[in-house]
C-alpha positions in Angstrom: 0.0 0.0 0.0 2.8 2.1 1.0 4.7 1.6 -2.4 1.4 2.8 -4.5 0.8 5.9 -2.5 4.4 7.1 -3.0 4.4 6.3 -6.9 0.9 8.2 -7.0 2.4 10.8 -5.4 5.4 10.9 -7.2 3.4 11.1 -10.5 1.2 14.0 -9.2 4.2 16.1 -8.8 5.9 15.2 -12.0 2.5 15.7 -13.9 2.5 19.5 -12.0 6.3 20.2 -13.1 4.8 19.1 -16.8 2.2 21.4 -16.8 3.6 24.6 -15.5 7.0 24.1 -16.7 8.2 26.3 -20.1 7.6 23.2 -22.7 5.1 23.0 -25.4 3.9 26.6 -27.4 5.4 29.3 -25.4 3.8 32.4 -27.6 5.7 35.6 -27.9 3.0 37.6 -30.1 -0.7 37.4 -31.1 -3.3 39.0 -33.5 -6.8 38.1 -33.9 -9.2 39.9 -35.7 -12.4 39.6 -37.2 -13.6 42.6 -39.3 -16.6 43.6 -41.4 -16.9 46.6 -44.1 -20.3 47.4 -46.5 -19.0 50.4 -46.5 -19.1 51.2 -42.4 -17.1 48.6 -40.8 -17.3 47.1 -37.0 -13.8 45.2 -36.0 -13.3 43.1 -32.9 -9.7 42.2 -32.2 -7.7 40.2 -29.8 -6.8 41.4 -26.1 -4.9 38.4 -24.8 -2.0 37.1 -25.9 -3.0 33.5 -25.5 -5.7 31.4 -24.5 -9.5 31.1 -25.2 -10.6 34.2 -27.3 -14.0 34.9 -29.4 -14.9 37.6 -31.9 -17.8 38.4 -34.1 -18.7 41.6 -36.4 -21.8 42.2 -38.5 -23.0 45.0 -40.8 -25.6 45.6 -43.0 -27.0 48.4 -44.9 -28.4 49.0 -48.5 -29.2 45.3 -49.4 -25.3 44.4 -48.7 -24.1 42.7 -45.3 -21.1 41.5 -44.0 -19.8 38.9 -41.3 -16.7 37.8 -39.4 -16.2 35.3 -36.4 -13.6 33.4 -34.9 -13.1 31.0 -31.8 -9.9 30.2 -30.9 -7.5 28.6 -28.1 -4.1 29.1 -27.8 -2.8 26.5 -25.4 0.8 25.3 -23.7 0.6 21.7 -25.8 -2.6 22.0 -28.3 -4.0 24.7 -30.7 -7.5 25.0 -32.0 -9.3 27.5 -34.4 -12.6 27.9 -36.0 -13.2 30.8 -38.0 -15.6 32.1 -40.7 -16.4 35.4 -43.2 -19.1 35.8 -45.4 -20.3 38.6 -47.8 -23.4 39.5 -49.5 -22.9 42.3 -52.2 -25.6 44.4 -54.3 -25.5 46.1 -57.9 -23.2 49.1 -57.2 -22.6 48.5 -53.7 -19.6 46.3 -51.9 -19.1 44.2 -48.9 -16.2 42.5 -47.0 -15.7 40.4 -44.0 -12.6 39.0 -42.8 -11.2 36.8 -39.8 -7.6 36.7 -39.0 -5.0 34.7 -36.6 -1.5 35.7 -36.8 0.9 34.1 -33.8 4.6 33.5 -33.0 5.8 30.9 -30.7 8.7 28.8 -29.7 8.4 25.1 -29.2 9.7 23.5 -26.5 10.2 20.0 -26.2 9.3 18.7 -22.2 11.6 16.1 -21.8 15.0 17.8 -23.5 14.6 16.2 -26.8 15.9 17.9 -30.1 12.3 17.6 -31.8 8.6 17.3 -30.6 6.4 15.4 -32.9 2.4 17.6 -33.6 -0.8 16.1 -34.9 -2.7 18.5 -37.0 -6.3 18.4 -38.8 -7.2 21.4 -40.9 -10.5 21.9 -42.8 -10.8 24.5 -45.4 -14.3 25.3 -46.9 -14.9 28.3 -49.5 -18.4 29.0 -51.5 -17.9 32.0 -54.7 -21.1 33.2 -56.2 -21.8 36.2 -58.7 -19.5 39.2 -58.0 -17.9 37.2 -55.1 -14.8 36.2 -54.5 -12.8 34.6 -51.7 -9.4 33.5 -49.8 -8.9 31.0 -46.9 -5.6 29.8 -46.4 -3.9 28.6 -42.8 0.2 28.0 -42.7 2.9 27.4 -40.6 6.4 28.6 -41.2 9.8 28.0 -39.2 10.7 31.3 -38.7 14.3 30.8 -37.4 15.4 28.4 -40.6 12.6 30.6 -43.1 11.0 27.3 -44.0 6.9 26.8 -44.4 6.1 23.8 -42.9 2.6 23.5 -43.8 0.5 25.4 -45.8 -3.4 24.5 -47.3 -5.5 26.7 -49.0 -8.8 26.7 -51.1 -11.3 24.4 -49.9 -9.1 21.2 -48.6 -9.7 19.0 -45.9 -6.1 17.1 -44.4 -4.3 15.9 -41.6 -1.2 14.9 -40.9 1.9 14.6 -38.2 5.1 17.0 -38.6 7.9 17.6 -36.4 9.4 20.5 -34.6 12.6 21.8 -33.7 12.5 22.6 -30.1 14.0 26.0 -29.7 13.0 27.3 -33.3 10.6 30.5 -33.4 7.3 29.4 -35.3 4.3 31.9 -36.9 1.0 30.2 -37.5 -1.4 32.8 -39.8 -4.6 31.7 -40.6 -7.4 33.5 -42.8 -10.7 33.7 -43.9 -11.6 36.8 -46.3 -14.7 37.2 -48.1 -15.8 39.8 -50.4 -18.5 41.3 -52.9 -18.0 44.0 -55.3 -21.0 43.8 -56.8 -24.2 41.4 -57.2 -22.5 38.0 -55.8 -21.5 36.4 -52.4 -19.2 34.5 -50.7 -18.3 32.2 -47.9 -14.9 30.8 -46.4 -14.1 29.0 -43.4 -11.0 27.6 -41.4 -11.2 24.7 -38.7 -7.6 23.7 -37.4 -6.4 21.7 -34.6 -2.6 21.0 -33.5 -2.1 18.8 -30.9 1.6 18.3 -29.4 2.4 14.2 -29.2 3.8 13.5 -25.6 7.5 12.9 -25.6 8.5 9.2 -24.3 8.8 10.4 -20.7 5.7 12.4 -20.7 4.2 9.1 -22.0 5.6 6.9 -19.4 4.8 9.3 -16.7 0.7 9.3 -17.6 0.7 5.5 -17.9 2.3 5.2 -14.9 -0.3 8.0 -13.5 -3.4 5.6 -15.0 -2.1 2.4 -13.8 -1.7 4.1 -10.5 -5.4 5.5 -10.5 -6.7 2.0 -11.6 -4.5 -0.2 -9.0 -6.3 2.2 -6.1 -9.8 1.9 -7.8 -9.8 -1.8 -7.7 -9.1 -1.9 -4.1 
């Protein structure tokens, strides 16, 4: 009994150093925006530098409307984004919407390896009608070796694993930009999800955390 309390313990406190130490996406800069124009224009844009953030902007007027909105979570070991613009557009009269992510960050493998390994999904969605045109794109470039790592555009649905170097200085951009110059519409959308792979200690530490909680379950 005494030999299962001290490993459960021990893997408490290793799972706390995990989570607070610097490992993972450590952000130096963010920019999110969302932004609608037909001609008068409403923006919402970002106030924290990471975490949980969510913007809309809407504008109508004149048989023309706009719209922007984005959800998205900037985390220590996962990203997530969701984000959307759409514009409706009249004979002689315009509309935009747009909604933007723009963030730099440095990963940091936990356990002291050279790379970390990141699962990704990205959906891409894009509808063009009339006097409408549209751009949705989301990429990832190395920023200290000036290398794009990943890049989709147009509508695409993928997903994939890459690896990092820990240490190098990443930008992830992501956009969604609608617009209507005249009698038309347009839609385009970007869901994304990156999801860092534990390392092999971080791996063998939650086993060990699981077999733990099982072993004191079952007695």
């Amino acid at each position: 009994m005494g030999s299962i309390s001290r490993a459960a313990a021990l893997a408490a406190a290793a799972l706390v150093g995990l989570q607070t130490a610097d490992a993972g996406f450590v952000y130096s800069t963010s920019d999110r925006v969302v932004s609608a124009v037909v001609p008068s224009s409403s923006d919402t844009k970002s106030t924290s530098l990471f975490g949980n953030w969510f913007g809309s902007a809407f504008v109508s007027g004149a048989g023309v409307s706009s719209l922007a909105n984005q959800g998205s979570d900037l985390g220590s070991t996962s990203i997530s984004l969701v984000g959307a613009s759409q514009a409706i557009g009249a004979a002689g009269a315009s509309a935009i919407g747009e909604s933007t992510l723009d963030a730099t960050f440095v990963a940091m493998s936990d356990d002291g390896a050279a790379t970390l390994d990141v699962n990704w999904m990205i959906g891409l969605s894009q509808t063009i009608g009339g006097a409408g045109s549209s751009t949705v794109f989301i990429k990832l470039t190395d920023v200290t070796l000036n290398t794009v790592r990943l890049v989709l555009s147009s509508s695409a649905n993928a997903s994939d694993t890459l690896t990092l170097v820990s240490g190098n200085t990443y930008r992830l951009e992501a956009l969604a930009s609608s617009s209507a110059t005249g009698a038309g519409n347009a839609f385009s959308s970007f869901n994304a999800s990156f999801s860092i792979v534990p390392g092999p200690a971080s791996a063998a530490l939650l086993a060990l955390a699981g077999a733990v909680g099982k072993r004191r379950r079952r007695r």
